[in-house]
C-alpha positions in Angstrom: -7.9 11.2 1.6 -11.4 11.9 1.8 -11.4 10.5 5.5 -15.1 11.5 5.5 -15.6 8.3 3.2 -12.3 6.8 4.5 -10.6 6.7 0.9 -9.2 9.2 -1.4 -11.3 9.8 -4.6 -9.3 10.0 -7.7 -10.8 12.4 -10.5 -10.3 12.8 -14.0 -12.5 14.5 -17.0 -15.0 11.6 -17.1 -15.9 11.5 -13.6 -15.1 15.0 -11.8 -17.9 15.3 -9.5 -17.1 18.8 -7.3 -19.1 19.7 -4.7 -17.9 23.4 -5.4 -17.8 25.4 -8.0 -14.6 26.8 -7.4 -12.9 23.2 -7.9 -14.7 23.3 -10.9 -13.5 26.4 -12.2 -9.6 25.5 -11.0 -9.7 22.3 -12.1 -11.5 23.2 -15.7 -8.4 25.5 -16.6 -5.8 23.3 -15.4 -7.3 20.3 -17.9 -7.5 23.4 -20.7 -3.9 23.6 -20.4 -3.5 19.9 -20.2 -3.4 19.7 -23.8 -2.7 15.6 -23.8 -0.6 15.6 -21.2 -0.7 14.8 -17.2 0.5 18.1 -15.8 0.5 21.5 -17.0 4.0 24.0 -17.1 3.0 26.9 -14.4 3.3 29.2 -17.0 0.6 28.1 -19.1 -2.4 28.6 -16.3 -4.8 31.4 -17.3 -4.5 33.3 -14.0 -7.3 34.8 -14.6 -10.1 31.7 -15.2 -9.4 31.0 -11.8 -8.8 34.8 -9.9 -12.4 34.7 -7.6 -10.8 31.5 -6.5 -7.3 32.9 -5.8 -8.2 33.4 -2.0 -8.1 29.5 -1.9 -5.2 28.9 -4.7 -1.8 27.7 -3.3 1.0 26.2 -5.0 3.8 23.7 -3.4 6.8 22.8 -4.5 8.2 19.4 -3.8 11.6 18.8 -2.6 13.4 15.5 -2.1 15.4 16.7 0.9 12.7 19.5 2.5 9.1 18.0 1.4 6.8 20.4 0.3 7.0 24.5 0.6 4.8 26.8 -0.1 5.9 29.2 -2.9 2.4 30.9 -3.2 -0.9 30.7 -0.3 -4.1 33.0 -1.4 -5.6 35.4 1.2 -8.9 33.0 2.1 -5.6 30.1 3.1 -3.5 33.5 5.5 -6.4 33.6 7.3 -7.5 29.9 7.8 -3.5 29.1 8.7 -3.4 32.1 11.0 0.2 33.2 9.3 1.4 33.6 5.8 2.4 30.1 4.5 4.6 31.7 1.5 8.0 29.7 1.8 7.3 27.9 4.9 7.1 23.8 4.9 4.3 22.0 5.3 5.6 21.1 8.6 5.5 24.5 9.7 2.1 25.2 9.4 0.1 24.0 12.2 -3.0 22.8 10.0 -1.4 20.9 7.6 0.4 19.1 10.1 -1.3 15.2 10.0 -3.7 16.2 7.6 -3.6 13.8 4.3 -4.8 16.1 2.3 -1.9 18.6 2.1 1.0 15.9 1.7 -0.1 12.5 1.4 -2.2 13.4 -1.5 -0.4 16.2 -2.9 2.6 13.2 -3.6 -0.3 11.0 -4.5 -0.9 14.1 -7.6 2.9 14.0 -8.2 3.6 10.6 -8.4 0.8 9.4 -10.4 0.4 12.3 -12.9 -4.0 13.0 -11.4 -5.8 14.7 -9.9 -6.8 14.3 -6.5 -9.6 15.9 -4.7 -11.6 15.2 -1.2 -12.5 16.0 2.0 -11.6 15.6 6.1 -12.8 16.7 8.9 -10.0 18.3 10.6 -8.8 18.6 13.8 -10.2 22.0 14.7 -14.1 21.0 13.2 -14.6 22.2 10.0 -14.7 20.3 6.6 -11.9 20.5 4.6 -12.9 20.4 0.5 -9.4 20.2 -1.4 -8.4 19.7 -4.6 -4.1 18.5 -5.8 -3.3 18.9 -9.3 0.2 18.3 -10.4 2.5 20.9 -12.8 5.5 22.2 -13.7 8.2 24.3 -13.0 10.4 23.5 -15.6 7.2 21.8 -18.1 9.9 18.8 -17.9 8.3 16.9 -14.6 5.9 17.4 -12.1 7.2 18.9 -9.0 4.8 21.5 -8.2 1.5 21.2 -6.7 -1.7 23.6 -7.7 -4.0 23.3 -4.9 -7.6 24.2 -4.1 -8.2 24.6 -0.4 -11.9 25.1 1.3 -12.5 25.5 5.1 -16.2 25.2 5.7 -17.9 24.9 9.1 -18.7 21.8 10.1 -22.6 21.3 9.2 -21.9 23.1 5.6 -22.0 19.4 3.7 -25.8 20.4 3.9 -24.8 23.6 1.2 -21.2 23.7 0.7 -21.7 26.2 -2.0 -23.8 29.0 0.5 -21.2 28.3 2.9 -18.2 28.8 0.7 -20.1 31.9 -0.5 -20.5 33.6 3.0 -17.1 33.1 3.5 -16.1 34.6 0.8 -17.9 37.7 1.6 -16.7 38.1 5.2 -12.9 37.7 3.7 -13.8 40.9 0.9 -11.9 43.9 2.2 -14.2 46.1 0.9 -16.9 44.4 2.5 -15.7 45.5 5.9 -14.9 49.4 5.1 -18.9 49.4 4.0 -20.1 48.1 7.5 
């Protein structure tokens, strides 16, 4: 739900509009692997279009019975969430407890066969640029999530993109052996 707005935006190749080049680049190679169809089979995605954006990459799985789990949360996410989110549920992480974007609109991907993508504020202050884009397990149905996931300080609307890019830098490991 873009709560910012008060609605969730819908996207698809006629009207993407990201306001960061990493949902671009994620959402560009899941639409190459599209091929006609609504979702893509995990197996398909070119990893590596989308590896500077990995530190922001996770993928859910959706079960009936347990909700959404985690099966894979990049490095930028670990940080953000304060714990590794691989195999947890949703419910288990603390920010994606209440916050649309992580299940409301990651069913919203499932069950309509789209893309969704927006932003919140959440709860903690900082603007919250996501991306849901349904797949495969099996390449029979959707019930797996790819997700794009942005923490920005609150204030960064102004440059999202210099914001996500400083970010980025304080979370290279390298970066911090040089200092």
């Amino acid at each position: 739900m873009d709560t910012m707005r008060g609605r969730m935006r819908e996207t698809g190749p006629a009207t993407t509009r990201f306001q960061l080049s990493g949902q671009a680049r994620v959402y560009n190679a899941w639409t190459d692997c599209c091929a006609g169809r609504a979702f893509i089979d995990r197996a398909e995605l070119n990893m590596a279009r989308i590896a500077p954006e990995m530190a922001h990459v996770s993928v859910l799985s959706r079960n009936e019975e347990e909700g959404f789990r985690f099966r894979l949360a990049g490095s930028g996410l670990r940080q953000v969430f304060a714990c590794d989110a691989r195999g947890r549920r949703l419910n288990e992480v603390k920010l994606c407890i209440g916050d649309e974007a992580w299940a409301d609109a990651s069913n919203q991907a499932l069950d309509h066969l789209m893309a969704v993508e927006g932003r919140t504020i959440t709860s903690d202050g900082r603007i919250h640029y996501w991306l849901r884009l349904p797949m495969s397990s099996s390449g029979k149905r959707a019930d797996m999530v790819l997700c794009h996931d942005r923490y920005l300080p609150l204030g960064a609307e102004d440059d999202p993109e210099a914001a996500a890019r400083a970010l980025d830098q304080a979370l290279r490991l390298d970066a911090s052996v040089a200092a």
